[in-house]
N, C-alpha and C positions, 0 to 999 in steps of 0.2 A: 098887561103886566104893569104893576103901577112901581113909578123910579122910586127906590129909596130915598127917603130925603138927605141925606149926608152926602149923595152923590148929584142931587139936586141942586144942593147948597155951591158943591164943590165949585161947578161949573168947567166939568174941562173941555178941553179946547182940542183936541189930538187921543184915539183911539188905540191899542194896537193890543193884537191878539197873538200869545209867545205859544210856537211852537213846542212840541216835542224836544226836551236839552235843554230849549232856552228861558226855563224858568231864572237863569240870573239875572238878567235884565234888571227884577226887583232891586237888586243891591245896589242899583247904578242909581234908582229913585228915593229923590227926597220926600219919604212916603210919607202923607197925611192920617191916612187912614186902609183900613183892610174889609172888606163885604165879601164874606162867604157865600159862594152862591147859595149854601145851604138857607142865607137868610133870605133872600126872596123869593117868593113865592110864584109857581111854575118854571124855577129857573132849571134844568136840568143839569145833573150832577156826573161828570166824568170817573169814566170806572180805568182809564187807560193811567199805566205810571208814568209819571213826569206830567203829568197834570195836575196841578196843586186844585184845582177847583173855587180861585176865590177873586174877586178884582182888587186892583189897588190904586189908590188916589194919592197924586204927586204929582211934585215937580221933578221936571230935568231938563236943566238947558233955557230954562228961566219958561218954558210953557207947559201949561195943569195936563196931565195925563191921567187919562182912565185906564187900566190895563188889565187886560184879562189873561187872568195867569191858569193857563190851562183850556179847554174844549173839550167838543162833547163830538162823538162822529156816529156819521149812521151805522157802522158795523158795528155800534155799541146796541140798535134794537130800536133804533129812536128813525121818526121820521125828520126829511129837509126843512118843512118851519120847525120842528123844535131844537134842530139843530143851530139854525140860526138863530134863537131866541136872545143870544148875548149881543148882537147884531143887532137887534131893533133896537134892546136897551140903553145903548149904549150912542147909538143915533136920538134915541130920546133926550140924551143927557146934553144937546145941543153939539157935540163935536162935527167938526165938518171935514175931517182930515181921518180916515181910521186905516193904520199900518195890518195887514198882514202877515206872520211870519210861519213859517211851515219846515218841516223836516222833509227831505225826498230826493231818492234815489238817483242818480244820473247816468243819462243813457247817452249823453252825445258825448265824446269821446276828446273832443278840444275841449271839453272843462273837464274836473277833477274833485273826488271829494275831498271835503274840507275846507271849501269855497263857498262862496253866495252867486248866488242867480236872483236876478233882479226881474220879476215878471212883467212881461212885458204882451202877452196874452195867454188863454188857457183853453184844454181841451175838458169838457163837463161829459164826461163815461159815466157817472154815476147811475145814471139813468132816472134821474128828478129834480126838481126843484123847489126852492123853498116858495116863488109866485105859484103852485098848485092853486087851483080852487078860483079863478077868472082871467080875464081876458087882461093878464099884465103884459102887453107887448111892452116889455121895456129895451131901450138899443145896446146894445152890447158890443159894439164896431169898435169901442173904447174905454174897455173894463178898466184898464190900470191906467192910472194919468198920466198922460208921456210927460209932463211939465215937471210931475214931481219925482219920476221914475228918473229923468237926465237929472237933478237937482241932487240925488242919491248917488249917480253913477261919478258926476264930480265931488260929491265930498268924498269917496271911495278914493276914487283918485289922491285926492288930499291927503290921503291916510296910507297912502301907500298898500290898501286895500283893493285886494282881486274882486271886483262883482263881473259877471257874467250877463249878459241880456238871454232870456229865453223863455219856451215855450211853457209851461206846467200841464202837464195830465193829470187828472182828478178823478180817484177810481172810488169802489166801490170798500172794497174791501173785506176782513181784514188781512184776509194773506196778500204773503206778497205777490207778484207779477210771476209768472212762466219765462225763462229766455223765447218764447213765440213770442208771449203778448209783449213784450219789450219791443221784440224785430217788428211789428205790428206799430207798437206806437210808435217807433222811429219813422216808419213809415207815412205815419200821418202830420211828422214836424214836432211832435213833442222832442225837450231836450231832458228834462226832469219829470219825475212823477210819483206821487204820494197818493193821502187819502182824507186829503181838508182843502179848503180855502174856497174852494172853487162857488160851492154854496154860501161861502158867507159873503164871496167879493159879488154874486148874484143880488144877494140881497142887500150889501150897502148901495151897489148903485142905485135897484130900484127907487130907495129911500133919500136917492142926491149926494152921495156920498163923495169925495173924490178915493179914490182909495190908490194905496200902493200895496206891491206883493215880493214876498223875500222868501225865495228857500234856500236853507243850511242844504248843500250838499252833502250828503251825510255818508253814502255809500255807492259804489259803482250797483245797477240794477240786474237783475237776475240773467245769468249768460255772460258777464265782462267783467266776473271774476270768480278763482275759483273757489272763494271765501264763501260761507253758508253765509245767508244773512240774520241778523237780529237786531230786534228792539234794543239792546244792550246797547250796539256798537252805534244806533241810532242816537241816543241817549247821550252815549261817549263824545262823540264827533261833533253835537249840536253843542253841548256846554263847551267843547274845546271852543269853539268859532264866535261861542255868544259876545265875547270881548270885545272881536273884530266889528260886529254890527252895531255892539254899544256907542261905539268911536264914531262910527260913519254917521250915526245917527244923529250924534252932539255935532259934530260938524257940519253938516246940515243943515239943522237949525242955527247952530251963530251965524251961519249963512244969510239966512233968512230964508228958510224952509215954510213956505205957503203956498 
């Protein structure tokens, strides 16, 4: 995949790929420019709503962001590398820092939705990977970086912001979970669980990444309430809380988030 040059030029410094709801993010960025995924060539196109499908170059908090507003999943038909393919590029574009944020369900019972969980490991259900195709032993004992993972949990603090520490499940999808397979994941130590990240925080490490991981709690998971679930309230809940992660995040970096 060859980098655009406008995003070549850009040179950012810091990644981060916006969940489901949290496309406001953008508003918070002193955008330079906009690239539709449509304009690069192999880049795969999201058919889910609340994925805008495009990156944007800016600043926020005085450091260049790449951000990818929107994703592509495999319930969409698509295999593990093409789903990661904004993952390589984006590692291409020299950042060394790339945020994950995600919408997803919560099964453990001391958090709530409408909160953040700050990943701090994750369970890979999907059943693939985006290293297919050779012998990529890469370590995975330390997917999210606990240096920048604590560095989030105290600007939270700062902000009088609730983040949670926890596990993520990373399913397949697209329906939702069973109240079984929930008692099941609970089982296994997941405290949340969705249907992204898990592939793409695979494939930043391979490529050196340091990476951190956020999910919007969005909704209690199947069996711990007697609420039906949807996309909608998915949706609803992510953009309610986008505000709160905006803070934590500027905070952070005055910090000096590295």
């Amino acid at each position: 995949m060859k980098l655009p040059s406008i995003i070549e030029e850009f040179k950012p410094e810091i990644g981060i790929v916006l969940g489901s709801g949290l496309g406001s993010f953008a508003g918070a960025l002193d955008a330079n420019a906009v690239v539709p995924y449509s304009e690069i060539d192999d880049l795969p196109q999201s058919t889910v709503p609340g994925h805008e499908g495009r990156f944007l170059l800016g600043k926020f908090a005085g450091k260049r962001f790449i951000v990818a507003q929107g994703r592509v999943h495999l319930y969409e038909g698509r295999s593990a590398h093409v789903v990661t393919c904004g993952i390589r590029l984006m590692a291409a574009s020299g950042i060394r820092i790339l945020i994950l944020t995600n919408a997803a369900g919560v099964l453990n019972t001391d958090m709530r939705p409408g909160e953040w969980m700050a990943l701090k490991d994750h369970l890979n259900l999907t059943g693939t990977s985006p290293l297919l195709g050779g012998a990529h032993f890469v370590d995975m004992s330390m997917v999210y970086d606990s240096e920048l993972r604590h560095q989030f949990l105290a600007a939270a603090a700062a902000c009088e912001t609730i983040m949670f520490e926890g596990v993520y499940a990373g399913l397949l999808g697209p329906q939702y979970e069973t109240p079984a397979e929930i008692r099941m994941l609970g089982i296994l130590g997941a405290d949340a669980v969705g249907m992204s990240t898990v592939l793409e925080a695979i494939q930043a490490r391979a490529l050196g990444l340091r990476v951190a991981g956020f999910s919007c709690l969005t909704n209690w998971a199947a069996g711990l309430s007697q609420e039906p679930l949807s996309h909608q309230e998915v949706l609803d809940t992510g953009a309610a809380a986008a505000g709160r992660f905006v803070n934590v995040l500027e905070t952070a970096l005055r910090n000096g988030l590295d």
